[in-house]
C-alpha positions as CSV (number, residue, x, y, z in Angstrom):
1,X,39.0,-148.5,99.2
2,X,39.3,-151.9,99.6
3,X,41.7,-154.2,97.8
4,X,40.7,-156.4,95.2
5,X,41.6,-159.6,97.5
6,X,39.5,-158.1,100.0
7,X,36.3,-157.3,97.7
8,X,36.8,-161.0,95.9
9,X,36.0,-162.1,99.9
10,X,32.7,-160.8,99.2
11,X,31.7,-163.1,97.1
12,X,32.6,-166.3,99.3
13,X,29.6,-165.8,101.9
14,X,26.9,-163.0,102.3
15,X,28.1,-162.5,106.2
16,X,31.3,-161.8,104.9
17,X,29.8,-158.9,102.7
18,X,28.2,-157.9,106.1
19,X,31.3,-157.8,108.0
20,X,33.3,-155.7,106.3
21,X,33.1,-152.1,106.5
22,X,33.5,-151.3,103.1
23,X,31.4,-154.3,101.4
24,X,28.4,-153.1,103.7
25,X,28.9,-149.7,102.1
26,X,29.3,-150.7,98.7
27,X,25.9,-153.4,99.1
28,X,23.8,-150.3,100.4
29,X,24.9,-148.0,97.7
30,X,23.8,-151.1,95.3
31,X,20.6,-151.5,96.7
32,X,20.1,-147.7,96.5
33,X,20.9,-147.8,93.1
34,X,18.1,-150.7,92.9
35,X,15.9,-148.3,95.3
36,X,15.7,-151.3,98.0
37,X,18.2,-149.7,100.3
38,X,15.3,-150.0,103.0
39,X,16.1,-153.4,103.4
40,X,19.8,-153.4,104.7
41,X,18.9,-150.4,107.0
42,X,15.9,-152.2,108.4
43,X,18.9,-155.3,109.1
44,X,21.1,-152.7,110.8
45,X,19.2,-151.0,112.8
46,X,17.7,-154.6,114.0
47,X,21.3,-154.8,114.9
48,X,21.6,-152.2,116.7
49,X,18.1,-152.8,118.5
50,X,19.3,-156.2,119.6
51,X,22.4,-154.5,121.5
52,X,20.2,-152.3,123.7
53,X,20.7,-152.8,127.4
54,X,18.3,-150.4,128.5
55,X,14.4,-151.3,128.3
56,X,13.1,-147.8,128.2
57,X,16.1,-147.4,125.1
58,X,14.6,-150.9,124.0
59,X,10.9,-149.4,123.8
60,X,11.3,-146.1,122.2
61,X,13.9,-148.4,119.8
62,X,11.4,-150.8,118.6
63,X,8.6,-147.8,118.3
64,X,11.2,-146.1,115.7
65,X,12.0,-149.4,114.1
66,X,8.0,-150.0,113.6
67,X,7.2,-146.3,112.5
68,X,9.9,-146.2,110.0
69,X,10.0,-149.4,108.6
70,X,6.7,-151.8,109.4
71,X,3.9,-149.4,109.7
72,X,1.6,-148.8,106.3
73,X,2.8,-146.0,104.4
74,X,6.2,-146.1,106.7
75,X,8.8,-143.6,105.0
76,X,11.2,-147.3,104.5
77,X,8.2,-149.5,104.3
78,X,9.8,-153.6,103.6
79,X,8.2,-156.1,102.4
80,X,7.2,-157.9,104.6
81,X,3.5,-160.3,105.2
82,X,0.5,-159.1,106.9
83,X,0.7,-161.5,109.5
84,X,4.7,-160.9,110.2
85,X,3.2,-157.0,110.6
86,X,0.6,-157.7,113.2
87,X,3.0,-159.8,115.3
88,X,5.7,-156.8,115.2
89,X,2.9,-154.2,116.3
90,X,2.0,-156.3,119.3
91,X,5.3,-157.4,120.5
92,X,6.8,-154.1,120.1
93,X,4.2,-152.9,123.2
94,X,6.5,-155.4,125.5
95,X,9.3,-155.0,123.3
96,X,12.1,-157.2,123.8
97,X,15.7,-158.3,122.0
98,X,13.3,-160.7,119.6
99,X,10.2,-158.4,118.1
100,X,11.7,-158.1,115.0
101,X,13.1,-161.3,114.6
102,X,11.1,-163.0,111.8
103,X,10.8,-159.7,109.7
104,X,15.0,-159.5,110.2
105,X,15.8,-163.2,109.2
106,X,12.6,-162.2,106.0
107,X,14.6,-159.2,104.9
108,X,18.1,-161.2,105.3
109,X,16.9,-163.8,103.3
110,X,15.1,-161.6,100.6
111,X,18.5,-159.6,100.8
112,X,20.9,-162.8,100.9
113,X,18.8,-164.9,97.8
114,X,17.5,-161.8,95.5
115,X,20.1,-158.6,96.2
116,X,23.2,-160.1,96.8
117,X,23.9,-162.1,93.5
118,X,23.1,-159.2,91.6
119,X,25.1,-157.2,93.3
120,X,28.1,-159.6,92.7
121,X,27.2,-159.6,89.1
122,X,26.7,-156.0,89.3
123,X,29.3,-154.0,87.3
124,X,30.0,-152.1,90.2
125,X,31.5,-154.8,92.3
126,X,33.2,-156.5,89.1
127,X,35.4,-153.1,89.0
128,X,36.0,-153.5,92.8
129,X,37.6,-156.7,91.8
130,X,40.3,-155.6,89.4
């Protein structure tokens, strides 16, 4: 559990929330509780995709990413535009480090503007803060 010093850091930057073991777990179980944990694993595993080395890990990456979270009907379908969609499905043929790159600064953003200052006004964190 992380001290109250340490959870108060939270609420200086979003990256710091990020960062930190413990404020990553306690944002995702807040947006769970909001049913929008989609977007935070759809960040992290963008994360993860851009520290692939290998391309054949790269390609079957970005087809997992794509199936779980961009495809209609996906099982952790974001938010995201049509056209942000259309560029995903026909990068992630070639896939490279960047095919989800718009749709991963979208969800930050959405994340960063709509999720995170109600997550710091959220009783939940207020109690991590005592």
């Amino acid at each position: 559990r992380p001290s109250p010093e340490e959870a108060r850091l939270w609420s200086e930057a979003f990256d710091e929330l990020l960062a930190n073991k413990y404020g990553l777990a306690a944002f995702r179980a807040f947006l769970k509780s909001e049913f929008c944990e989609e977007n935070i694993e759809f960040w992290l595993a963008c994360e993860d995709f851009k520290k692939t080395k290998s391309p054949q890990k790269l390609t079957s990456k970005a087809k997992k990413i794509y199936n779980d979270f961009i495809e209609k009907e996906a099982p952790k379908e974001i938010n995201i535009d049509f056209q942000t969609k259309n560029m995903i499905a026909q990068n992630i043929q070639e896939a490279t480090h960047t095919c989800f790159s718009a749709a991963q600064k979208r969800v930050y953003s959405l994340m960063e503007n709509n999720s995170y200052p109600r997550f710091l006004e959220s009783e939940f964190y207020q109690e991590l803060c005592k």
